[in-house]
N, C-alpha and C positions, 0 to 999 in steps of 0.2 A: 805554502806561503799565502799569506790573505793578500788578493786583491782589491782595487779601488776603480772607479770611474777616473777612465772611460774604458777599463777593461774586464767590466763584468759580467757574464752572458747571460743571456736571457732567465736560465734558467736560477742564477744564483741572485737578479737583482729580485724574481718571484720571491724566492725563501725570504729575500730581508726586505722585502716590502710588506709581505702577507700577500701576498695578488699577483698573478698574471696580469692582470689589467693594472695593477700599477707601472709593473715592471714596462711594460707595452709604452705606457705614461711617459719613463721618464727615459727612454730610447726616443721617442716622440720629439720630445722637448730637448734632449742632445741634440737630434738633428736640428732642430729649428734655431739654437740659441747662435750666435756668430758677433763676433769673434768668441772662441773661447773663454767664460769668465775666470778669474781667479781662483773662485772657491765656489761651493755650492750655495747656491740661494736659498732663500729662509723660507721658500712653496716654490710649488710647480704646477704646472695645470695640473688638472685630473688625480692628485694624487694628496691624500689628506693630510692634513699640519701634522696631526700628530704621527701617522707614519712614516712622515719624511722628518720630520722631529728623532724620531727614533735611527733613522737610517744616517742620518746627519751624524750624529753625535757618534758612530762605527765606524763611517767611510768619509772620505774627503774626494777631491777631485784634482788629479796629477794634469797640474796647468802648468808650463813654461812659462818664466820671463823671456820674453825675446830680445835679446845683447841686441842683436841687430838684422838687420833686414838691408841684401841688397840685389841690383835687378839690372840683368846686361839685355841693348840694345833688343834684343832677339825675345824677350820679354820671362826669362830666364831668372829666375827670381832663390836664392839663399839665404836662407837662415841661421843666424848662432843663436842656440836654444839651450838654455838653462835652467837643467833638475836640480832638485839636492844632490850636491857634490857631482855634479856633472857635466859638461858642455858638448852638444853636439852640433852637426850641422845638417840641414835637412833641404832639400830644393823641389823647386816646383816647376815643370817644363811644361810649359800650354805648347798644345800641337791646333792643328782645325777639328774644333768640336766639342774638344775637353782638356783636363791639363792632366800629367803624369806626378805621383808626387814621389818624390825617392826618399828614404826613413834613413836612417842609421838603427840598427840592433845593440851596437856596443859605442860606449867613449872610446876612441881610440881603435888600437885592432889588435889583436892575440895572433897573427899570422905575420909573414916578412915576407910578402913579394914586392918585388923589388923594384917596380913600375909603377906602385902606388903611394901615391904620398901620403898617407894617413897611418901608414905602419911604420913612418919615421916618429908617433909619439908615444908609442906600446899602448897595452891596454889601461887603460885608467879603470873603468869599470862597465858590465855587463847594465846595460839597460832593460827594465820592468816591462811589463807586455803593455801597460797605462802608459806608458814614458814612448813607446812607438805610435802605438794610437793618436797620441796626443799629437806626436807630429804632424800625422794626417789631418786632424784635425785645423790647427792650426794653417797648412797650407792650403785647406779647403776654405778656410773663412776669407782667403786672399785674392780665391780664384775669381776672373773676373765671368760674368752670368754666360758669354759666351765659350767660355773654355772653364767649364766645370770640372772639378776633381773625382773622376771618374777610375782611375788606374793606378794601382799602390806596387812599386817598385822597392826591394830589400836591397837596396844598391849602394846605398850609403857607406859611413865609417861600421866597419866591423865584418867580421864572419859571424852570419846567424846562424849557422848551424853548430857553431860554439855556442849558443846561446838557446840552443833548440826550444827546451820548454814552454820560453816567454815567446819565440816566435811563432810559437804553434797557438798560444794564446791569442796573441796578437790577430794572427789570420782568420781566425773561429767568430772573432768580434767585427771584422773587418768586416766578413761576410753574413755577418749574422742581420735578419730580420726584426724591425723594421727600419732599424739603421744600425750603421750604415747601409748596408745589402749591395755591397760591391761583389760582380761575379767573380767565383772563387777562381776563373782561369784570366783575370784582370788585374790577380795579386801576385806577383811573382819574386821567389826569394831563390838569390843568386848564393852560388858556395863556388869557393877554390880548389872544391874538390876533398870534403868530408865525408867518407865512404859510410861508417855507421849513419850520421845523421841523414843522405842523401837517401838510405832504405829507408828509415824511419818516416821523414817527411815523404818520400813518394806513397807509405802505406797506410798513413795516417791522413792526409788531404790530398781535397782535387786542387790545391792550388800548384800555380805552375813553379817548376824548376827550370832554374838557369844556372849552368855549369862554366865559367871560366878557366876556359882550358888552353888558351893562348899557345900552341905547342903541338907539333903532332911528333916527336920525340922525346923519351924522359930523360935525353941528356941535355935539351933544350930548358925544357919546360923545368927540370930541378933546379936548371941555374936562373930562372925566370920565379919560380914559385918551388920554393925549399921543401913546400911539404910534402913535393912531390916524390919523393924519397919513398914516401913514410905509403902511400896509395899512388901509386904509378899509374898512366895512359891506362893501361891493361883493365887493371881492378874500377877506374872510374867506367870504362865503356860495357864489363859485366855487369854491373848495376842497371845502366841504362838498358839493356838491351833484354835483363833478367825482368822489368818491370814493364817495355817493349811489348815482349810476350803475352803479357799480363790484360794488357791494353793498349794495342796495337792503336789507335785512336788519339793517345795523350801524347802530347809532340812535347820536346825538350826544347830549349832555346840553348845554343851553344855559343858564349862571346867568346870574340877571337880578337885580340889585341894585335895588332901587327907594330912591329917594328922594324925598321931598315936593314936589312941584312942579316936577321934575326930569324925568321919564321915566315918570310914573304917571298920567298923562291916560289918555283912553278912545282919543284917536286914537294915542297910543303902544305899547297893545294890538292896537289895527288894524294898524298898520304890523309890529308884530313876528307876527301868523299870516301877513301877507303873507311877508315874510321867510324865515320858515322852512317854508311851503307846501311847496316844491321838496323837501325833503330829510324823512328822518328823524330825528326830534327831539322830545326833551323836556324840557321845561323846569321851572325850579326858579326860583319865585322866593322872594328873599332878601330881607327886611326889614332895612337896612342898621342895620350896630352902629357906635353912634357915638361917637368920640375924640374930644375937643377941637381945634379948628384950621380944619379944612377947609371948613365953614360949610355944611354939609349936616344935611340930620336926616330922622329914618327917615319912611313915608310914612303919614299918618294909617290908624287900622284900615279905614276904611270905604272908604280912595281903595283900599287892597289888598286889601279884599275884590272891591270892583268890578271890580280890573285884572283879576284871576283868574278871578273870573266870566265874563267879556268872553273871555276867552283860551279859558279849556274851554269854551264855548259853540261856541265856530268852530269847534271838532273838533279842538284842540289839547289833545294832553297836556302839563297841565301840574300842578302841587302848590307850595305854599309850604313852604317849607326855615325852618322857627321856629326860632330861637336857640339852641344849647345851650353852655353854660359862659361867658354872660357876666359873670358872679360873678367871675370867675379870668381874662379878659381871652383867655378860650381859643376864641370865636366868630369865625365865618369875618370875617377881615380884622380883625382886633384884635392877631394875632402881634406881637410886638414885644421885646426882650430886657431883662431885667429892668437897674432902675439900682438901687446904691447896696442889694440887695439888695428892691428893690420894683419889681412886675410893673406893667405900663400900667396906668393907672387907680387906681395905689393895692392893688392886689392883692395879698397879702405872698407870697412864694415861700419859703414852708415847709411 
C-alpha cells in the first residue's frame, strides 16, 4: 500500500525527494508547521520547487477536518476527527510537564467487550498509519508550551493489533528522527489480548505493550471480553513470560478494569500477583467509567482501595489510573462517535 505524509519514513521520503537532506528538510518543517495545514504547501525550506513540485504531484498530506473539539474542567481535551469516510475520536490529557495523547487505530471496533462503549458501533473501518499520526499531530498543535505532547498512547477506538501493519507503521514514524523522535518506550499500544499480533509487535519494536486483562479467570474474563475463548489467561501470560525470558528488563503494563463485584474481591488480587509473578509488569488499575447498558458499575472506593493495597503489598507494582475527562465522555472506554451532533452521555461536541 503507498503511503503519504505524515507517515513516511525517513528512508522512503529520501527516495522521492532525491536527498537525504531533503528528506531531513521536510521532517524539519512537519515539526515546526502547527496547526496541521490542510494540504501540502507550494515550498518548504531547504528543499527545491522543483523536487517538492515533483513530490507534490505523488503524495498528499492526510489532514483531518476537526467536527469538533471539547475540553473538561481538568483540561482534558477530545476530538471528532474526520478522514475520508471516517470519524474518529482522539484526546489529549496534560499531566505536570507534558500532555498524553491517546490515537484511535480503527473507526469503531472489531472486538465486543462488554465494558467499552465504542464496540457498541462495529467496525466501520481500519485506519491508515497517516490517519494515526495525524492525530498526534493534531493534538500536539493543541498542547499548551507547558504540557507538551510528549507520550503516544494506542488507547483509543479500536484493536491495533487488528490492525498491526499500519500500527507498526505508525510507531516507526512516531519514533523516528528528527521528528517526531518520541522515545519508543513513550509509545505504548494496548491489545485485549491478540496472541499472534502481541508476538509480532513484542519481536518487531521496543515500543511498549499494554495487555487488558481485566480478569484473573477465563470464566470471568470470557464473560467480560468474548475473545477470551479464542486466547485464554493461560496463552496471554506464555507470550508474556516467553518474551520476559528474552529481555527480562522490558516491563508490560497490565490494565485492570475493576468492577463491583466482578473481579474486585481479595482472592482476585491474589490470583492476579500470582499471574504476573513470572514476568515484568505493572499494573494500573482502572475504575471503570460507566455507559448505560452493560449492567456493570464501577467498584465501591473502599473494595479499590483494598484491591490495591493487597496487590502492592505482595511486591507488585501497581497505581490506580483515576479518570480523567469524564465530563466530555473522553475516559478510557467511553470513545464512542458523536450522534445527531451530541457526544456519549449527552456531551455536546463544540
Amino acid at each position: 500500500m503507498a503511503h503519504t505524509l505524515p507517515a513516511l519514513t525517513l528512508d522512503e521520503l529520501s527516495q522521492a525527494l532525491g536527498s537525504r537532506a531533503r528528506a531531513l528538510a521536510t521532517l524539519q518543517w512537519l515539526g515546526r508547521v502547527q496547526p496541521l495545514p490542510n494540504a501540502l504547501p507550494e515550498a518548504i525550506p531547504n528543499v527545491s520547487r522543483r523536487a517538492w513540485a515533483d513530490f507534490k504531484a505523488h503524495h498528499a498530506l492526510a489532514s483531518p477536518r476537526i467536527a469538533a473539539r471539547t475540553q473538561s474542567p481538568d483540561g482534558t481535551t477530545k476530538y471528532a476527527l474526520e478522514f475520508a469516510g471516517a470519524q474518529v475520536e482522539t484526546v489529549r490529557i496534560p499531566t505536570r510537564g507534558r500532555s498524553t495523547v491517546c490515537i484511535s487505530s480503527q473507526a469503531g471496533c472489531s472486538r465486543h467487550c462488554a465494558f467499552c462503549a465504542t464496540h457498541t458501533l462495529g467496525l466501520k473501518r481500519q485506519l491508515l498509519a497517516e490517519e494515526m499520526v495525524a492525530q498526534f499531530l493534531v493534538a500536539r498543535a493543541d498542547a499548551p508550551p507547558s504540557a507538551p505532547a510528549r507520550n503516544v498512547v494506542f488507547m483509543g477506538m479500536g484493536e491495533p493489533l487488528d490492525n498491526l501493519e499500519e500500527v507498526l507503521r505508525a510507531v516507526r514514524v512516531l519514533t523516528q528522527a528528527p521528528f517526531p523522535q518520541l522515545k519508543a518506550e513513550s509509545v505504548t499500544v494496548s491489545t485485549s489480548g491478540v496472541v499472534p499480533g502481541m508476538v509480532r509487535f513484542l519481536s518487531e519494536t521496543r515500543a511498549s505493550l499494554a495487555l487488558s486483562l481485566n480478569a484473573t479467570t477465563d470464566e470471568v474474563r470470557t464473560r467480560l471480553m468474548p475473545q477470551n475463548a479464542l486466547w485464554p489467561i493461560a496463552a496471554l501470560m506464555d507470550v508474556l513470560q516467553t518474551f520476559h525470558a528474552r529481555d527480562p528488563r522490558r516491563a508490560t503494563l497490565i490494565e485492570y478494569v475493576l468492577f463491583d463485584g466482578v473481579n474486585d474481591s481479595d482472592a482476585d488480587a491474589d490470583r492476579l500477583v500470582a499471574l504476573l509473578q513470572p514476568i515484568h509488569a505493572r499494573v494500573n488499575l482502572i475504575p471503570w467509567n460507566p455507559f448505560p447498558g452493560p449492567g456493570l458499575a464501577p467498584p465501591r472506593p473502599e473494595r479499590l482501595a483494598a484491591f490495591h493495597q493487597r496487590v502492592s503489598r505482595a511486591g507488585q507494582r501497581c497505581m490506580v489510573r483515576w479518570p480523567r475527562g469524564q465530563e466530555i465522555a473522553g475516559a478510557c472506554g467511553q470513545l464512542v462517535l458523536a450522534r445527531d451532533g451530541v457526544g456519549f452521555l449527552g456531551a455536546p461536541l463544540r
